[in-house]
BAGUTOR-318263 format. One record per residue (C-alpha): y negated, x, z; chain; residue in three letters; residue number from 1. Coordinates in nm, 3 decimals, decimal comma, always signed. Each point is the difference from the previous one (the first is absolute). Layout:
<drenpa c2="Y" c1="X" c3="Z" filum="A" selum="ALA" drenti="NUM"/>
...
***
This chain:
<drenpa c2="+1,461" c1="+1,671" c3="-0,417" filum="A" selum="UNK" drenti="1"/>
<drenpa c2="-0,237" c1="-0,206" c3="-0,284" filum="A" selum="UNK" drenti="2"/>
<drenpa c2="+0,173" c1="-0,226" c3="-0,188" filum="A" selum="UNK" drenti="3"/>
<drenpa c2="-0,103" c1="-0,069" c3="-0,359" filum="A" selum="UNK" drenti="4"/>
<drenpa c2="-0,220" c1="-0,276" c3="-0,092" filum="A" selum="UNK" drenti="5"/>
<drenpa c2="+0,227" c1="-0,289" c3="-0,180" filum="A" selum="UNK" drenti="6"/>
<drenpa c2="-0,097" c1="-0,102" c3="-0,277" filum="A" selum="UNK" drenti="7"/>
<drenpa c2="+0,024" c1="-0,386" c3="+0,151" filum="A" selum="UNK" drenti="8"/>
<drenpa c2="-0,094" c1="-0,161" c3="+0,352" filum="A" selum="UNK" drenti="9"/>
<drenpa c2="+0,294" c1="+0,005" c3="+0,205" filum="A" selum="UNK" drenti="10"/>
<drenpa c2="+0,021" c1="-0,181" c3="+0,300" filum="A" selum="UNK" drenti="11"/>
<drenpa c2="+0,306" c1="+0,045" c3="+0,283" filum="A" selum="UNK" drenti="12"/>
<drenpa c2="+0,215" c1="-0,301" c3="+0,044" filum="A" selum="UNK" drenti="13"/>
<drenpa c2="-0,150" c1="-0,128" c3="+0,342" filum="A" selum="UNK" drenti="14"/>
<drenpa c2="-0,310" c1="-0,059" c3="-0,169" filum="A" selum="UNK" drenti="15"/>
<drenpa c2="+0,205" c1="-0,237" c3="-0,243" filum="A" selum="UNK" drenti="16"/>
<drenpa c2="+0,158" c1="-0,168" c3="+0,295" filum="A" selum="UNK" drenti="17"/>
<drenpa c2="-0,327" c1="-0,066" c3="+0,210" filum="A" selum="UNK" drenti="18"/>
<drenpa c2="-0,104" c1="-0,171" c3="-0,280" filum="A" selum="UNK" drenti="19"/>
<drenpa c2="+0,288" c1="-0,224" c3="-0,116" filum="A" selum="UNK" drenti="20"/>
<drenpa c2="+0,046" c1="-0,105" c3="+0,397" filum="A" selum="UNK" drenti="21"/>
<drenpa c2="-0,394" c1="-0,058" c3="-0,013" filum="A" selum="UNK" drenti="22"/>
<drenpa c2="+0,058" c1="-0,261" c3="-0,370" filum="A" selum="UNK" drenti="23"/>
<drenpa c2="+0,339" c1="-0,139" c3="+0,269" filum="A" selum="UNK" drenti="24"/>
<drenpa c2="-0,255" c1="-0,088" c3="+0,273" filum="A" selum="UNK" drenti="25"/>
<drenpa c2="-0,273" c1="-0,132" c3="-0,200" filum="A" selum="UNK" drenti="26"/>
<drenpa c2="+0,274" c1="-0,199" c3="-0,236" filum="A" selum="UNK" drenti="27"/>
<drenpa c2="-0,154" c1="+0,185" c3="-0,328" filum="A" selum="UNK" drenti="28"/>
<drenpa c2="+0,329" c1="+0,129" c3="-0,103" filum="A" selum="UNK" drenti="29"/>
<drenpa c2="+0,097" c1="-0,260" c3="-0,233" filum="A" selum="UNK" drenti="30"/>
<drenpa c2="-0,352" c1="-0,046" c3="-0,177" filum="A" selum="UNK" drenti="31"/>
<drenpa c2="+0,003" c1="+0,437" c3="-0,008" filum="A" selum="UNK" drenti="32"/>
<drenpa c2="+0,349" c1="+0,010" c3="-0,092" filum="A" selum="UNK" drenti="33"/>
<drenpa c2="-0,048" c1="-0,228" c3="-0,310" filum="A" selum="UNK" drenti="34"/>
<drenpa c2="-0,338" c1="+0,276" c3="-0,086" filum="A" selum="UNK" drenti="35"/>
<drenpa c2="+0,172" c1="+0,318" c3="+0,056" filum="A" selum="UNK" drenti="36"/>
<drenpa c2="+0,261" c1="+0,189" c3="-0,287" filum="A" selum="UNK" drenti="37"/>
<drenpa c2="+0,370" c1="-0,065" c3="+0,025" filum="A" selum="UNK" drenti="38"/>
<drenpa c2="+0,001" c1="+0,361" c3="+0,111" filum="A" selum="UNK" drenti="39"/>
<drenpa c2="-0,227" c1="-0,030" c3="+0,274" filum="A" selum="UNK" drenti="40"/>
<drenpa c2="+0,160" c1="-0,400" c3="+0,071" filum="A" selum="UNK" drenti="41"/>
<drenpa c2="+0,343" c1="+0,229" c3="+0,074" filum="A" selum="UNK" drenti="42"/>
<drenpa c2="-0,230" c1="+0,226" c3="+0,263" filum="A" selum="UNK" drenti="43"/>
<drenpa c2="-0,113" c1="-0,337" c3="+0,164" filum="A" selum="UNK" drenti="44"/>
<drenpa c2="+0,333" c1="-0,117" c3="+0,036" filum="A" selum="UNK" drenti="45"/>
<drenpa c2="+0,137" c1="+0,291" c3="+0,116" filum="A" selum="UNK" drenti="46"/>
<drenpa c2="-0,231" c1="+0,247" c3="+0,111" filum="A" selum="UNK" drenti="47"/>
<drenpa c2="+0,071" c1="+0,387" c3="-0,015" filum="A" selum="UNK" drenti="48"/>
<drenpa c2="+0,020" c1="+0,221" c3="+0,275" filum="A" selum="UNK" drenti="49"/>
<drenpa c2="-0,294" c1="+0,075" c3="+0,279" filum="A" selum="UNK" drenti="50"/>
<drenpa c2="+0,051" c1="+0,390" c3="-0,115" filum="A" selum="UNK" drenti="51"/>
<drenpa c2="+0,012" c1="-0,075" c3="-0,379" filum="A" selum="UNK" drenti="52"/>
<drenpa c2="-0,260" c1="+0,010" c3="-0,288" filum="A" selum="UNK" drenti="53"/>
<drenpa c2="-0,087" c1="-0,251" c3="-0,178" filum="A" selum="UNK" drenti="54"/>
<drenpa c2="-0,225" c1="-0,004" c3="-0,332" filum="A" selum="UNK" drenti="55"/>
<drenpa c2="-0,352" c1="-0,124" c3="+0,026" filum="A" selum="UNK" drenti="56"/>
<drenpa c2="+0,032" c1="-0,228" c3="-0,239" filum="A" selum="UNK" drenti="57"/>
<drenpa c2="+0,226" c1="-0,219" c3="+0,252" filum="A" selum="UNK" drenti="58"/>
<drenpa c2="-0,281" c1="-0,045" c3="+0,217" filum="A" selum="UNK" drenti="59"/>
<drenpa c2="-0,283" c1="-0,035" c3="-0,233" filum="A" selum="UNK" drenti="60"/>
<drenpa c2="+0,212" c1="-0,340" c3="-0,125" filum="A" selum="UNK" drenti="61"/>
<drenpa c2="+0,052" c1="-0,127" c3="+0,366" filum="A" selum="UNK" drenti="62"/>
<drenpa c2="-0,371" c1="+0,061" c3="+0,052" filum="A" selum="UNK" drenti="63"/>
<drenpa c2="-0,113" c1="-0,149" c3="-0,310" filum="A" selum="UNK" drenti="64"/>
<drenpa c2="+0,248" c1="-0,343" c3="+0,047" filum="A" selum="UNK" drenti="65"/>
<drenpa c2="-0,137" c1="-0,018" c3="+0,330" filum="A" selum="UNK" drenti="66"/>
<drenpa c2="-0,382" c1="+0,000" c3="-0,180" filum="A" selum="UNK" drenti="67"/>
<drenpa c2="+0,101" c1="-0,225" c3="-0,274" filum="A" selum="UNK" drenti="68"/>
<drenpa c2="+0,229" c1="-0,220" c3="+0,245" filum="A" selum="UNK" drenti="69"/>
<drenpa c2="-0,264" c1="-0,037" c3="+0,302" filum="A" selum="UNK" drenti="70"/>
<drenpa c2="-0,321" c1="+0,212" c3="-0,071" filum="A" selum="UNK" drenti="71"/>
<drenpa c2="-0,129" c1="+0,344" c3="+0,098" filum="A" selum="UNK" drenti="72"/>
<drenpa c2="-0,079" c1="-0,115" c3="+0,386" filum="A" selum="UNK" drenti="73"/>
<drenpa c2="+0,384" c1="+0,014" c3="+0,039" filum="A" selum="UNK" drenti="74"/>
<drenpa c2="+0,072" c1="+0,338" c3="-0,143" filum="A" selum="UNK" drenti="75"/>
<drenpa c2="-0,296" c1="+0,109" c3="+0,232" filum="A" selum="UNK" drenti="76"/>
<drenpa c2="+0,187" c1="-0,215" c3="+0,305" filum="A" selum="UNK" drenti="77"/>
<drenpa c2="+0,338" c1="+0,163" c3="-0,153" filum="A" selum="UNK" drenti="78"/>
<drenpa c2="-0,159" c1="+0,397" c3="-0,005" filum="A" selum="UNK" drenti="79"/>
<drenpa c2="-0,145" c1="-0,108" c3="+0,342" filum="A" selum="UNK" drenti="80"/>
<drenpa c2="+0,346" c1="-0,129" c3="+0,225" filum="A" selum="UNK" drenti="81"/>
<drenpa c2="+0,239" c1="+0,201" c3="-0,154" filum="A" selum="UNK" drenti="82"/>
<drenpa c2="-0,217" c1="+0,315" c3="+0,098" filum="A" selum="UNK" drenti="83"/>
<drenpa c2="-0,010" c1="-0,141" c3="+0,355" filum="A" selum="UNK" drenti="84"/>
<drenpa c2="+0,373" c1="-0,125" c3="+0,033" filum="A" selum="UNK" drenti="85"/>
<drenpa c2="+0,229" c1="+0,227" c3="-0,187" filum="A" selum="UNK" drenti="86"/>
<drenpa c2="-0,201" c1="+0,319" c3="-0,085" filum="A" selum="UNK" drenti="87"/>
<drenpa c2="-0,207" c1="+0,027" c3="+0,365" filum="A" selum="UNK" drenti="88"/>
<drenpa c2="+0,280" c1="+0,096" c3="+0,187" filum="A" selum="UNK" drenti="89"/>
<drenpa c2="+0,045" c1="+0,287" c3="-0,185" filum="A" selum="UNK" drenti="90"/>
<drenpa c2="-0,357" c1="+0,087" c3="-0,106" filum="A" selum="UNK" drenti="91"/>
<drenpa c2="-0,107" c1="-0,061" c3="+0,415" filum="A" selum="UNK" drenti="92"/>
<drenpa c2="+0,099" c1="+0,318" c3="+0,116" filum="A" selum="UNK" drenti="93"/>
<drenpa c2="-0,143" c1="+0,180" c3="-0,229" filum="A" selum="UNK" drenti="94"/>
<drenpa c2="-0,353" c1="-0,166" c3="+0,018" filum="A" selum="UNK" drenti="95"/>
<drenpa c2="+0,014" c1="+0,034" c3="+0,345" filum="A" selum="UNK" drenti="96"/>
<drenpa c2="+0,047" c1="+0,411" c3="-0,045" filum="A" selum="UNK" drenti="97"/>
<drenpa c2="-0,257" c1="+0,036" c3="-0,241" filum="A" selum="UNK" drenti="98"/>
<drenpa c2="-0,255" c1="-0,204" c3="+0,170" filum="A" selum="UNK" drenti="99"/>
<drenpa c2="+0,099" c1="+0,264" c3="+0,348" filum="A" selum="UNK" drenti="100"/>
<drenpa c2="-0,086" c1="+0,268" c3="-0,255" filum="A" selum="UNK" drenti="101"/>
<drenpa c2="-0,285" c1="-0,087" c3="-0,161" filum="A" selum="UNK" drenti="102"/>
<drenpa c2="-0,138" c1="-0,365" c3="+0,152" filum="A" selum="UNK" drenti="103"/>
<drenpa c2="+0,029" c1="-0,365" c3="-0,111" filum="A" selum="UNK" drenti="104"/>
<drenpa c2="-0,265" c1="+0,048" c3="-0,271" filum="A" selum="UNK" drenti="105"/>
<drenpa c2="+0,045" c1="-0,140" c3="-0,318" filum="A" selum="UNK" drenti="106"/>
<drenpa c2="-0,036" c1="+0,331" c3="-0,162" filum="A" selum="UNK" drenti="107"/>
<drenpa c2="+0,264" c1="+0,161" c3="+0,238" filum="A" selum="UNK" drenti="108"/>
<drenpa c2="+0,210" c1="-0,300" c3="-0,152" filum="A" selum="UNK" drenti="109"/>
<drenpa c2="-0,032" c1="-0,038" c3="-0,334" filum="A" selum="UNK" drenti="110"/>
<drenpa c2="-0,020" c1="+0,362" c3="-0,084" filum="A" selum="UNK" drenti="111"/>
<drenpa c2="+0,330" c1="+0,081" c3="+0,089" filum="A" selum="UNK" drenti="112"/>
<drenpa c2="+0,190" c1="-0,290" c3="-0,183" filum="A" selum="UNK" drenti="113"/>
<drenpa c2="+0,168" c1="+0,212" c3="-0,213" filum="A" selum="UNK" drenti="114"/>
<drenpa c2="+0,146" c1="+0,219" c3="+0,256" filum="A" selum="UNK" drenti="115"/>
<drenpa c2="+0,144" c1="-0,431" c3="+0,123" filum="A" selum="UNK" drenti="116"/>
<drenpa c2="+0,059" c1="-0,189" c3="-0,322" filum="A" selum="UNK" drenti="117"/>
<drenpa c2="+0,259" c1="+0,238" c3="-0,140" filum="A" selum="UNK" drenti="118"/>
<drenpa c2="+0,268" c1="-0,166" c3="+0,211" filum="A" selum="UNK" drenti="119"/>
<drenpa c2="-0,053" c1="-0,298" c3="-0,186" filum="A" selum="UNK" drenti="120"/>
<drenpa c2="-0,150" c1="+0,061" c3="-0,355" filum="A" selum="UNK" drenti="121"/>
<drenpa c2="+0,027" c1="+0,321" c3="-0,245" filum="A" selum="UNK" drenti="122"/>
<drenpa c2="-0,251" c1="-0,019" c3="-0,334" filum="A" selum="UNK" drenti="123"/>
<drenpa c2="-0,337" c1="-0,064" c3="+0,195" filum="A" selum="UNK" drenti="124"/>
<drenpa c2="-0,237" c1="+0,154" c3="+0,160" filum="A" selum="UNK" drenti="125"/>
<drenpa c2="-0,271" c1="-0,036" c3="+0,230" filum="A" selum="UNK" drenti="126"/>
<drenpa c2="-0,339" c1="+0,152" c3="+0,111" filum="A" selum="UNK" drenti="127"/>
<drenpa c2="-0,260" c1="-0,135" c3="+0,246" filum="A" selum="UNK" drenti="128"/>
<drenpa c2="-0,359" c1="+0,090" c3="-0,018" filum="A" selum="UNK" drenti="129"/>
<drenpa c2="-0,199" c1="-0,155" c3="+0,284" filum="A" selum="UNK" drenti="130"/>
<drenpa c2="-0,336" c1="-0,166" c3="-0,059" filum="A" selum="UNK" drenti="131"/>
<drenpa c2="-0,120" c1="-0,010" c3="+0,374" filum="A" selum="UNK" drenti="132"/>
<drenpa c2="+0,179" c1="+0,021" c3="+0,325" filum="A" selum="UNK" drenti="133"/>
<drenpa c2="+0,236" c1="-0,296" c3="-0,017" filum="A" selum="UNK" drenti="134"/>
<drenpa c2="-0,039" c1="-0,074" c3="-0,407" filum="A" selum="UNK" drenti="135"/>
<drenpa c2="+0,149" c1="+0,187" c3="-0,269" filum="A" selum="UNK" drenti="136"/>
<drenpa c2="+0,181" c1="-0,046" c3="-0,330" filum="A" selum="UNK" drenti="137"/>
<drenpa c2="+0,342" c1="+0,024" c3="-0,070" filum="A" selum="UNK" drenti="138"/>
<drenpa c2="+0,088" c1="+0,093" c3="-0,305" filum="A" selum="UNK" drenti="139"/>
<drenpa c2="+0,361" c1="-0,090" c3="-0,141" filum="A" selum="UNK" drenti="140"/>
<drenpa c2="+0,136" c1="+0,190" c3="-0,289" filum="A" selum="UNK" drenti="141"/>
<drenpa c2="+0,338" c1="-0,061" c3="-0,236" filum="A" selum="UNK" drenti="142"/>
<drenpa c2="+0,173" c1="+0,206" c3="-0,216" filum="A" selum="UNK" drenti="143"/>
<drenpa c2="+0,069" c1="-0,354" c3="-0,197" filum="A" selum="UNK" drenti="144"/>
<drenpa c2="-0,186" c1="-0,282" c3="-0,067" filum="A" selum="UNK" drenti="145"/>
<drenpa c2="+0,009" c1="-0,212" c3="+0,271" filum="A" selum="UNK" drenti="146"/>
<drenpa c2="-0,084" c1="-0,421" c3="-0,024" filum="A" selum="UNK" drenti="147"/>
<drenpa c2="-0,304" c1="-0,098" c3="+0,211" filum="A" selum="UNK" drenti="148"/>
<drenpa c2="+0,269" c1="-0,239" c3="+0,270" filum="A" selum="UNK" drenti="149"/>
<drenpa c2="+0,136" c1="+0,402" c3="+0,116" filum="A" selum="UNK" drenti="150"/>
<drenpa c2="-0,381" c1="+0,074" c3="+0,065" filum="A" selum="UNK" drenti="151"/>
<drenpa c2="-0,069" c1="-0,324" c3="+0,137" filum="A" selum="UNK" drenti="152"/>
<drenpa c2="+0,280" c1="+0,035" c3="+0,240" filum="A" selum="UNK" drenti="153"/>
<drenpa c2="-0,155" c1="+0,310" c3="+0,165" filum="A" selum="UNK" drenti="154"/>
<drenpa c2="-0,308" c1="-0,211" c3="+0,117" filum="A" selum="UNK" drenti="155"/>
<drenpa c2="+0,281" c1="-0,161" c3="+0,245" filum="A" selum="UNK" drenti="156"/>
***
């Protein structure tokens, strides 16, 4: 079945958590919380569900406070560790199947995020087109506008 395209970045609720216990461990809450929409405060306070949806527009703010709070080197650290910590052990297994189908190339990788990143985020898309055996460029596209901390964040 192909869902519809929203008309807004939506990300599930675990991505949301990952990165409010990533602000709780690097003690940017407060100085993002005081950033961030009261609307997006009462997600940080209480965050939603693993299995919900959340607007883009939640995240965007976190990512931006973090920029304006600490600099773009932490939203890359941020994109980085919660990838590894919280997202890894689900996103593991199925790296590890697609590189025993088609190899540990970057191309093999990249070029199937979409078939991955749907777990996670609805409203984006992305295509790979390699530049060399183990170069390429990834190309991430929004059906919103997105602030430059969401793109920085994917260099993590």
């Amino acid at each position: 079945m192909v869902r519809p395209m929203p008309e807004e970045r939506q990300f599930s609720g675990s991505v949301l958590r990952a990165d409010v216990a990533w602000l709780e461990r690097n003690g940017l809450v407060k100085a993002v919380r005081e950033r961030v929409p009261a609307d997006t405060q009462a997600l940080l306070d209480k965050p939603p569900l693993p299995i919900s949806w959340v607007s883009g527009r939640h995240v965007d703010a976190l990512l931006e406070a973090v920029v304006a709070s600490a600099g773009e080197g932490k939203v890359i650290q941020l994109g980085e560790e919660t990838t590894r910590a919280s997202f890894g052990p689900v996103i593991r297994p199925i790296l590890r199947t697609l590189v025993a189908l088609f190899g540990a190339s970057p191309a093999a990788l990249f070029s199937r995020l979409d078939s991955v990143l749907p777990i996670f985020s609805r409203g984006s898309t992305f295509t790979y087109e390699p530049a060399g055996e183990r170069e390429g460029v990834l190309r991430l596209r929004t059906v919103d506008r997105a602030p430059r901390a969401w793109f920085v964040q994917w260099r993590g």
